[in-house]
MOPAC internal coordinates of N, CA, C and O (Angstrom, degrees):
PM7 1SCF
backbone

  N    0.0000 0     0.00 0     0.00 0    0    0    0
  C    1.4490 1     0.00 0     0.00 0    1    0    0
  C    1.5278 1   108.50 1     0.00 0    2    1    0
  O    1.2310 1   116.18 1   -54.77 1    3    2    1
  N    1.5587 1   124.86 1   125.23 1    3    2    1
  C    0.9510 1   142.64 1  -179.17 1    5    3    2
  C    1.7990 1   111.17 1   -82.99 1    6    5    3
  O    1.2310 1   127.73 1   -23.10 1    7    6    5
  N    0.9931 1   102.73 1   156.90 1    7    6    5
  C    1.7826 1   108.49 1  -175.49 1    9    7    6
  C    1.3966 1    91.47 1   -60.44 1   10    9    7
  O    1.2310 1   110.73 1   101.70 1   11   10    9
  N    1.2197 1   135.03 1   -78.30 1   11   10    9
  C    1.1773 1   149.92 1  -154.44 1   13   11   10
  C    1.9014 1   108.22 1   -51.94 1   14   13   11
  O    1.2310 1   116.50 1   159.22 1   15   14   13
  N    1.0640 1   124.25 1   -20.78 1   15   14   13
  C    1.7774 1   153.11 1  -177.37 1   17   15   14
  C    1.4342 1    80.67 1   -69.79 1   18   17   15
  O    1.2310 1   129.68 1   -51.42 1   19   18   17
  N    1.4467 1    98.94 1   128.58 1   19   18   17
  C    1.6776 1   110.29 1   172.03 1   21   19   18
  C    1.5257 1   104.50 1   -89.91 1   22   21   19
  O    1.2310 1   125.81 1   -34.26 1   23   22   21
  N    1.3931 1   106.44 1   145.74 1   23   22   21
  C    1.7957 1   112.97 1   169.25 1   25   23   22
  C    1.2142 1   113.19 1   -50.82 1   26   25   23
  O    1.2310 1   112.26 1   -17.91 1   27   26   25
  N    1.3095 1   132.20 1   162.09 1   27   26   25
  C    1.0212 1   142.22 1   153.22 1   29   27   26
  C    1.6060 1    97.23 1   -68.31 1   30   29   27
  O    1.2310 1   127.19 1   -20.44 1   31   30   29
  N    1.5820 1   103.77 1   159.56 1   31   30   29
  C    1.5963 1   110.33 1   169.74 1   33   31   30
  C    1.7482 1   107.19 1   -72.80 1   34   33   31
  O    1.2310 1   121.42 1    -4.65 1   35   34   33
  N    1.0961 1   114.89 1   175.35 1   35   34   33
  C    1.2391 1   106.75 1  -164.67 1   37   35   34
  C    1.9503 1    84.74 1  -132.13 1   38   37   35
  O    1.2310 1   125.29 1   -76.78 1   39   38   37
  N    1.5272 1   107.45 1   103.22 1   39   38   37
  C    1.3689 1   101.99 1   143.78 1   41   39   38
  C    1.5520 1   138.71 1  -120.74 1   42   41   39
  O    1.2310 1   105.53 1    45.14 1   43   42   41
  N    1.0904 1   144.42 1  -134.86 1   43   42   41
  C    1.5720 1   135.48 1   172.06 1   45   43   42
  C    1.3221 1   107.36 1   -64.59 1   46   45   43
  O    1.2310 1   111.60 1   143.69 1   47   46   45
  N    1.4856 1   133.43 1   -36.31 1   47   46   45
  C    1.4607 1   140.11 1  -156.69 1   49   47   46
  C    1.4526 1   101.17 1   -90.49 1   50   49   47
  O    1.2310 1   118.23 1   147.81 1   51   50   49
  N    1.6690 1   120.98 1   -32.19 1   51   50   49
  C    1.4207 1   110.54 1  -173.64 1   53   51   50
  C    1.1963 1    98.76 1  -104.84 1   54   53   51
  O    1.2310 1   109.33 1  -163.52 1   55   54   53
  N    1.2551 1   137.61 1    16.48 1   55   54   53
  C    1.8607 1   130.25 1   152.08 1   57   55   54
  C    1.5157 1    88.32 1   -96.14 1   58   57   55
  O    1.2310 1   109.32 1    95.55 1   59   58   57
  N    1.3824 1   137.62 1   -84.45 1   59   58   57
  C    1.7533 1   102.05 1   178.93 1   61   59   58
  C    1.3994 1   128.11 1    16.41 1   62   61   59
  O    1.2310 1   131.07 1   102.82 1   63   62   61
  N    1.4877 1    96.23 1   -77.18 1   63   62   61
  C    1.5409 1   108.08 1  -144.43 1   65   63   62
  C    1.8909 1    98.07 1  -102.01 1   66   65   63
  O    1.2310 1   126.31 1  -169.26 1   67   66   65
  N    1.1419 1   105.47 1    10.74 1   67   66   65
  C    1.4322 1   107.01 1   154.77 1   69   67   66
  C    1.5931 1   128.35 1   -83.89 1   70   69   67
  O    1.2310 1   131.67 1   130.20 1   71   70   69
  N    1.6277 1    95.07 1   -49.80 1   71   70   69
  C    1.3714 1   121.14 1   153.55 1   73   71   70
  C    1.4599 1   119.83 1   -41.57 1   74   73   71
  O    1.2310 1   117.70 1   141.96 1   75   74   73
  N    1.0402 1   121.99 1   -38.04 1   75   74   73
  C    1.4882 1   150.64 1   174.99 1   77   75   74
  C    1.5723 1   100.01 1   -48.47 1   78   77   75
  O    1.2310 1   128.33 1    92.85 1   79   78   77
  N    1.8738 1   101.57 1   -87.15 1   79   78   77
  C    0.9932 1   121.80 1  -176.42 1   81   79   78
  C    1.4742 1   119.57 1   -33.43 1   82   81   79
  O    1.2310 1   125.98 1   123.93 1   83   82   81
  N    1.5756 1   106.12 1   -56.07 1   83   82   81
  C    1.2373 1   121.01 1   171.54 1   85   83   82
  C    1.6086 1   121.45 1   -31.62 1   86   85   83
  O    1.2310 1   136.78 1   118.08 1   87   86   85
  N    1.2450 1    85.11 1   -61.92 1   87   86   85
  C    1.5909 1    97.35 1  -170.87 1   89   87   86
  C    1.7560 1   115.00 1   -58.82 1   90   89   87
  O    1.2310 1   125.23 1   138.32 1   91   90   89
  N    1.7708 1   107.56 1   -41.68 1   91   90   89
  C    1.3317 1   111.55 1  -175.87 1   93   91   90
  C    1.7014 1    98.21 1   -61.77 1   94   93   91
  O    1.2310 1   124.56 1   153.08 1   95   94   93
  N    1.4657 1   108.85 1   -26.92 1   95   94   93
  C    1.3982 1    90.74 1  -161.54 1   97   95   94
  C    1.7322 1   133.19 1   -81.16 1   98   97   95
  O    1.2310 1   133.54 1   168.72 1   99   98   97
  N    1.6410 1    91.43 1   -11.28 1   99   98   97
  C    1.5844 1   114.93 1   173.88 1  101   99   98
  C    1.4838 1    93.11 1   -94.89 1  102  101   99
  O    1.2310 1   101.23 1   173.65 1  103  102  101
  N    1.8130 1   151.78 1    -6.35 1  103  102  101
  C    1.1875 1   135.71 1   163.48 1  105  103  102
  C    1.2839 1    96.95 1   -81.54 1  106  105  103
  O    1.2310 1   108.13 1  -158.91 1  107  106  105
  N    1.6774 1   139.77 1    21.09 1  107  106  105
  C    1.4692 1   121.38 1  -175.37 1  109  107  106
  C    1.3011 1   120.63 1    65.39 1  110  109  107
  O    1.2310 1   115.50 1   178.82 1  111  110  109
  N    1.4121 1   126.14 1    -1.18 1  111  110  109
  C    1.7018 1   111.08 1   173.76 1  113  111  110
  C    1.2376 1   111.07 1   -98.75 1  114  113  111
  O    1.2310 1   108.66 1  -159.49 1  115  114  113
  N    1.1247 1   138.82 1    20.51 1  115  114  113
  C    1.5897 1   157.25 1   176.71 1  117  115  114
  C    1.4259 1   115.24 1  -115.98 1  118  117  115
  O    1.2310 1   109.19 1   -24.36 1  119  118  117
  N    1.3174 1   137.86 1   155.64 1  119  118  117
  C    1.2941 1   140.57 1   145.83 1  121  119  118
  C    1.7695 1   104.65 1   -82.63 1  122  121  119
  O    1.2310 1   131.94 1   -31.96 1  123  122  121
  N    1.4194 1    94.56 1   148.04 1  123  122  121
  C    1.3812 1   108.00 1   165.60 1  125  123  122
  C    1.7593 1   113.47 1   -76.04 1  126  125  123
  O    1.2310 1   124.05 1   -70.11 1  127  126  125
  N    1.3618 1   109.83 1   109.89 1  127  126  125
  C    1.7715 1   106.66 1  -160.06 1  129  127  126
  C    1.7130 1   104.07 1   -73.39 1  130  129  127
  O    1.2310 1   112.43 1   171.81 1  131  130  129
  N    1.2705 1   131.88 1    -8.19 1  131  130  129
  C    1.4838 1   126.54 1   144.08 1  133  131  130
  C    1.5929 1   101.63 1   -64.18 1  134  133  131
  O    1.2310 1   116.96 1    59.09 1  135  134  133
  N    1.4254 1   123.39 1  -120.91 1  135  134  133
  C    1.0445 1   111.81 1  -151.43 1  137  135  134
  C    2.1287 1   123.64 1   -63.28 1  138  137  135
  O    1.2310 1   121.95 1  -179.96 1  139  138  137
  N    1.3535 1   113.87 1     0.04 1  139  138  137
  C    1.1362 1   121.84 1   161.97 1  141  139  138
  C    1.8038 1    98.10 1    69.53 1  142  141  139
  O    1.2310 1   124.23 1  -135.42 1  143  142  141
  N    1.2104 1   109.48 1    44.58 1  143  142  141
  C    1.4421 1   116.27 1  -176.98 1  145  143  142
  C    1.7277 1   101.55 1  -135.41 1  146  145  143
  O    1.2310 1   117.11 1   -37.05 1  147  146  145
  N    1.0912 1   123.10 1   142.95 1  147  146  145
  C    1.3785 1   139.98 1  -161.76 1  149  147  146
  C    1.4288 1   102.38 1   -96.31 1  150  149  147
  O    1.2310 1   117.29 1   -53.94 1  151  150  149
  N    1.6216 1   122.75 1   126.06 1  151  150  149
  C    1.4602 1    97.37 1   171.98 1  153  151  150
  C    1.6633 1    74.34 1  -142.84 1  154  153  151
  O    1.2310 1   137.08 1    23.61 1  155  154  153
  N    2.0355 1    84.51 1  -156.39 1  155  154  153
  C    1.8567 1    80.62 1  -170.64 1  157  155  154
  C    1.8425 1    76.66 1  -144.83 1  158  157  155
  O    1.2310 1   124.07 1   -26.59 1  159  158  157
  N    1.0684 1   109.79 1   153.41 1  159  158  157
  C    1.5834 1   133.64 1   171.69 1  161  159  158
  C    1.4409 1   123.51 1   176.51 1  162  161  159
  O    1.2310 1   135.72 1   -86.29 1  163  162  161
  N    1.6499 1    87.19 1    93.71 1  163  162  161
  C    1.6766 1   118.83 1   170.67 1  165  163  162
  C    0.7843 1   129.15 1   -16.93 1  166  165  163
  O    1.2310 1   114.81 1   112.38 1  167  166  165
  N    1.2190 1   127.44 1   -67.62 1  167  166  165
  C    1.4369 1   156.37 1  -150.07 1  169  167  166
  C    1.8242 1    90.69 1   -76.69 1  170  169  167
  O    1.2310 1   119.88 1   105.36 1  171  170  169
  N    1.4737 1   117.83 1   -74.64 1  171  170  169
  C    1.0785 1   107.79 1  -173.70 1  173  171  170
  C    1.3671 1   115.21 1   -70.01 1  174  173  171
  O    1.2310 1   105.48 1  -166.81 1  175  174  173
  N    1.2225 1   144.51 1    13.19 1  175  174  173
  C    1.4942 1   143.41 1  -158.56 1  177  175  174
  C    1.7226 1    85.37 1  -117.63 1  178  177  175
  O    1.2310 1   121.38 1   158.88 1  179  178  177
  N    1.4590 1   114.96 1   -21.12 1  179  178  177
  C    1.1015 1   112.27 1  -165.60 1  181  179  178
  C    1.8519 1   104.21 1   -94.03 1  182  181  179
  O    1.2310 1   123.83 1   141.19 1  183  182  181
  N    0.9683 1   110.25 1   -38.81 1  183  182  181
  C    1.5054 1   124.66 1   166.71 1  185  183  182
  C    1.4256 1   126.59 1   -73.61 1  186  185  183
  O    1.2310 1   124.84 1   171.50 1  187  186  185
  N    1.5481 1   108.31 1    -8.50 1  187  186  185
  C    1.5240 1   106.12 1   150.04 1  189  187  186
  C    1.4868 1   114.10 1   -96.43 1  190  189  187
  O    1.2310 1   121.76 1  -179.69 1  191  190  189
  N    1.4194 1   114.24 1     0.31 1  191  190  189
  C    1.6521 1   104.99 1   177.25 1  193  191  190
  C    1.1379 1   115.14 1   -99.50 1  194  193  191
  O    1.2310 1   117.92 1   161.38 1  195  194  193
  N    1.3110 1   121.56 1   -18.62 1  195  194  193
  C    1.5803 1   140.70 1   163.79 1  197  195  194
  C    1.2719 1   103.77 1   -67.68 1  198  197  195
  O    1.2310 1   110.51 1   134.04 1  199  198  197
  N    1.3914 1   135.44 1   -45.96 1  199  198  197
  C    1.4296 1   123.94 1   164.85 1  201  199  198
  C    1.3366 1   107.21 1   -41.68 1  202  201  199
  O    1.2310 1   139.61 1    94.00 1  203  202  201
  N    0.9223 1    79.57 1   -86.00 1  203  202  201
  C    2.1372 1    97.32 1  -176.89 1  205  203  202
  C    1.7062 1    89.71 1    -7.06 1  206  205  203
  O    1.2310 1   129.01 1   120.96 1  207  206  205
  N    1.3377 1   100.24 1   -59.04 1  207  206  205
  C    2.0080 1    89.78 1  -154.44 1  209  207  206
  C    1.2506 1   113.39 1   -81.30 1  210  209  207
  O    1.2310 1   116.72 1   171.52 1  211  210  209
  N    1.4753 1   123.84 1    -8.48 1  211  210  209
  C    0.9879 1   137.05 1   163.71 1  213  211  210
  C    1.4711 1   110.60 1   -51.84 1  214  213  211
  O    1.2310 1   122.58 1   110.12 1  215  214  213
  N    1.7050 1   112.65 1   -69.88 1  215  214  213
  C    1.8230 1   117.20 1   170.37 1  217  215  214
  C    1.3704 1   102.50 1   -47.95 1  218  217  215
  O    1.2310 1   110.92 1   139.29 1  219  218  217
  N    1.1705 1   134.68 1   -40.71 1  219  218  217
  C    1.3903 1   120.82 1  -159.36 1  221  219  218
  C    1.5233 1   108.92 1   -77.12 1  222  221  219
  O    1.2310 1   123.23 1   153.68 1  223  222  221
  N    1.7687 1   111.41 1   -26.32 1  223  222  221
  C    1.5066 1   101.40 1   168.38 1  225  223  222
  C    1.6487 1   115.63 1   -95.52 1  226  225  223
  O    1.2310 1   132.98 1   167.75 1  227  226  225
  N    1.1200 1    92.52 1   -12.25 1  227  226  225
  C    2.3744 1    80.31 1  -179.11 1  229  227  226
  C    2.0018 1    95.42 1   -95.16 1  230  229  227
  O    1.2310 1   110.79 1   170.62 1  231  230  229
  N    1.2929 1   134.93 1    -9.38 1  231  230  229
  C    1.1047 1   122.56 1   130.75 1  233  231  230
  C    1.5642 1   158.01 1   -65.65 1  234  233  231
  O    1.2310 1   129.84 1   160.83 1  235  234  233
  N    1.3365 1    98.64 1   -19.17 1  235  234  233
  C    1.5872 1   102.44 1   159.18 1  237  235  234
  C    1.3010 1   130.42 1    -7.87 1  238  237  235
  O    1.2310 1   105.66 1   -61.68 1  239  238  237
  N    1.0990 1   144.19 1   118.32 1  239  238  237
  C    1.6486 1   141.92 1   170.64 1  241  239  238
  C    1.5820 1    99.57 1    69.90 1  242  241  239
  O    1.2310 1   119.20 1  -130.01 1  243  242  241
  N    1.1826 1   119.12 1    49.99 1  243  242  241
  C    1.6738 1   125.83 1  -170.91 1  245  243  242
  C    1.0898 1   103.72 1  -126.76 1  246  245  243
  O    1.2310 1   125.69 1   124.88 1  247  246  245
  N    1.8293 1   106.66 1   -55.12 1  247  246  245
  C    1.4801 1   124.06 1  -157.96 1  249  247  246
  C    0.8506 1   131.34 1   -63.49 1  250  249  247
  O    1.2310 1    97.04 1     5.28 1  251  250  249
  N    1.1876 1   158.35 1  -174.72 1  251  250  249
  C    1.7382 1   146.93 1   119.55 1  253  251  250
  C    1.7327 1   102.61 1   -65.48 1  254  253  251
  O    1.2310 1   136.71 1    -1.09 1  255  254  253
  N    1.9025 1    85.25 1   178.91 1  255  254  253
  C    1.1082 1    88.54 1  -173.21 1  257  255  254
  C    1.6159 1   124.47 1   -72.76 1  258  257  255
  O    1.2310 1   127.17 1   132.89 1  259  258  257
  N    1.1924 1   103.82 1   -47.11 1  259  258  257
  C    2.0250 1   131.49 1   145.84 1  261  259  258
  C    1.6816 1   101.82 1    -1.20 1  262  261  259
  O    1.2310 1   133.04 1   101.04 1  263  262  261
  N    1.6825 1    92.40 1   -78.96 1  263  262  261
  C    1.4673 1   100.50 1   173.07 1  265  263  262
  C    1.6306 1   159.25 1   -36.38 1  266  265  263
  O    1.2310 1   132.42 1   141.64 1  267  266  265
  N    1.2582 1    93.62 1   -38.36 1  267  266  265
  C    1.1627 1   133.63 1  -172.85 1  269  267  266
  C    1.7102 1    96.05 1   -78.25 1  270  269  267
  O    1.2310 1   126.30 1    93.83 1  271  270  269
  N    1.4335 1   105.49 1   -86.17 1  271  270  269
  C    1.1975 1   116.16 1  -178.58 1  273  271  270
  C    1.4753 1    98.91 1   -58.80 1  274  273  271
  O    1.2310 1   100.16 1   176.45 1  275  274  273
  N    1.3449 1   153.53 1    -3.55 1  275  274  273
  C    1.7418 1   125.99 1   140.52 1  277  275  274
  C    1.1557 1   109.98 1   -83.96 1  278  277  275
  O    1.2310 1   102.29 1   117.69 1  279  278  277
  N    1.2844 1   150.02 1   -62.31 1  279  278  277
  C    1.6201 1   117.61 1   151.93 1  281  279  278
  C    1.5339 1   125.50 1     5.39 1  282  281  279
  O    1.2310 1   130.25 1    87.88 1  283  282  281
  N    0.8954 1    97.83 1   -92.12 1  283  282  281
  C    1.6733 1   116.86 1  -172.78 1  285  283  282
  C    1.7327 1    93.97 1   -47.47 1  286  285  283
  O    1.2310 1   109.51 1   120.74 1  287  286  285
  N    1.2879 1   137.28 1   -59.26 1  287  286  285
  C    1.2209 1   120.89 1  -149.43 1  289  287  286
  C    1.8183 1    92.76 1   -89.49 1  290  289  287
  O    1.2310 1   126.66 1   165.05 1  291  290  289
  N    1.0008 1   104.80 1   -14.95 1  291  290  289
  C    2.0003 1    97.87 1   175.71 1  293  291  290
  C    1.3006 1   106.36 1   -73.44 1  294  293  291
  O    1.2310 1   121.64 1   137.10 1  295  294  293
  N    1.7379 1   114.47 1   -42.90 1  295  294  293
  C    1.4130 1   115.00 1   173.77 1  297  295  294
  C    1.6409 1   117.34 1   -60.30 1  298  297  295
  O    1.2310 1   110.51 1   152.97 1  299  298  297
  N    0.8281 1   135.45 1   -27.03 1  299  298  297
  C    1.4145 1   153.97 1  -160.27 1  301  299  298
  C    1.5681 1   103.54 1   -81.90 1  302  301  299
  O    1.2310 1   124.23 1   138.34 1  303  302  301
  N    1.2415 1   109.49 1   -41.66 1  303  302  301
  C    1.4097 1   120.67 1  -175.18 1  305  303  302
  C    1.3114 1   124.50 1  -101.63 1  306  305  303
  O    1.2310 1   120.31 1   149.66 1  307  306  305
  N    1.4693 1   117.02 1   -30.34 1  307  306  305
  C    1.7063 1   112.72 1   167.49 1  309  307  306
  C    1.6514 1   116.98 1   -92.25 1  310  309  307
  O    1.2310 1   128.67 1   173.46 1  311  310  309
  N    2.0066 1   100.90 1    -6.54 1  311  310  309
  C    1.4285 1    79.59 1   153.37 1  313  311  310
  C    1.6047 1   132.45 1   -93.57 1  314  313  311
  O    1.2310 1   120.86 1   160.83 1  315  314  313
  N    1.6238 1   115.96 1   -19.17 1  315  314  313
  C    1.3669 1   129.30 1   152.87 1  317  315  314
  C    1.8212 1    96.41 1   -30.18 1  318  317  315
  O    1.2310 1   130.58 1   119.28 1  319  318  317
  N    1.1225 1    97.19 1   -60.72 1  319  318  317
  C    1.9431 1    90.52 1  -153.74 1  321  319  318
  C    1.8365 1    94.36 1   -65.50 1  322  321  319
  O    1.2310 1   128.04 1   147.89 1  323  322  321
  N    1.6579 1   102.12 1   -32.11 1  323  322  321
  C    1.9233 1    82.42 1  -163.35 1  325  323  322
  C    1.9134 1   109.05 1   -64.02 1  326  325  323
  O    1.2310 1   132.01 1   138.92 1  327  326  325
  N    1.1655 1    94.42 1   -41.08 1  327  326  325
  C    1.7446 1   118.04 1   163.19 1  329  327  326
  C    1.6741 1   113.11 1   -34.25 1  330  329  327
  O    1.2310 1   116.96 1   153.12 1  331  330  329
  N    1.3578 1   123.39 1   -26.88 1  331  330  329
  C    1.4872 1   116.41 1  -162.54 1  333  331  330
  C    1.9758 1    74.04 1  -122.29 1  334  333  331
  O    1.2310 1   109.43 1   116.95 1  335  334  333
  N    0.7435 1   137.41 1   -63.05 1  335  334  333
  C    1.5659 1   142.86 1  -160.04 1  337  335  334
  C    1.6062 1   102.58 1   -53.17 1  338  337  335
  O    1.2310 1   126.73 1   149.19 1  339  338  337
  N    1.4012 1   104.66 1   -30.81 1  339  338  337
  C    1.6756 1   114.74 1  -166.10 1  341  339  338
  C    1.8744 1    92.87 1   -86.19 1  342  341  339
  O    1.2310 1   122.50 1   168.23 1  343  342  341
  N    0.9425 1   112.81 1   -11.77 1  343  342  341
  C    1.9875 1   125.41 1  -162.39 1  345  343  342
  C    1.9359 1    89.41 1   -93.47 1  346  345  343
  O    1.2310 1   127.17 1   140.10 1  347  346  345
  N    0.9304 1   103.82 1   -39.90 1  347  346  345
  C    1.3101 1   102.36 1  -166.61 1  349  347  346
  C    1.8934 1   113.85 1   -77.93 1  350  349  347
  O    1.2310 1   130.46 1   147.40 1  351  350  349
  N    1.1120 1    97.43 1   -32.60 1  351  350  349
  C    1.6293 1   102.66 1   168.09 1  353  351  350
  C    1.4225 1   124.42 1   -32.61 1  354  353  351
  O    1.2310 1   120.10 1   180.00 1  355  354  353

């Protein structure tokens, strides 16, 4: 993404899946989109998934239905991965 590349709008689904991104990208299944090099760091991969569950509990009875179930299924899956990534250490 170039400076000049307009943002996306920013609603509940694209902070998710930024958060998301984030997280895959300190478990190593992402490139770092500055230097475009793959690394892995736990700790923070682990503190964006704890966010995540954090929104998912002080939002409760907030969401839609859409919502909810992407929450839940992003959570579902970067903790599967921190769980197998944390095995490999």
């Amino acid at each position: 993404m170039s400076e000049n590349d307009p943002l996306p709008s920013i609603d509940f689904a694209t902070f998710v899946l930024s958060l998301s991104h984030s997280a895959l990208m300190h478990l190593g299944e992402a490139p770092d989109p500055e230097t475009n090099k793959v690394e892995t760091h736990l700790p923070l991969a682990k503190q964006n998934i704890d966010i995540l569950g954090l929104l998912e509990e002080k939002t409760k009875g907030n969401l839609t239905g859409d919502e909810e179930r992407l929450l839940a299924q992003v959570l579902f899956d970067l903790r599967m991965r921190y769980v197998e990534r944390s095995k490999v250490k």
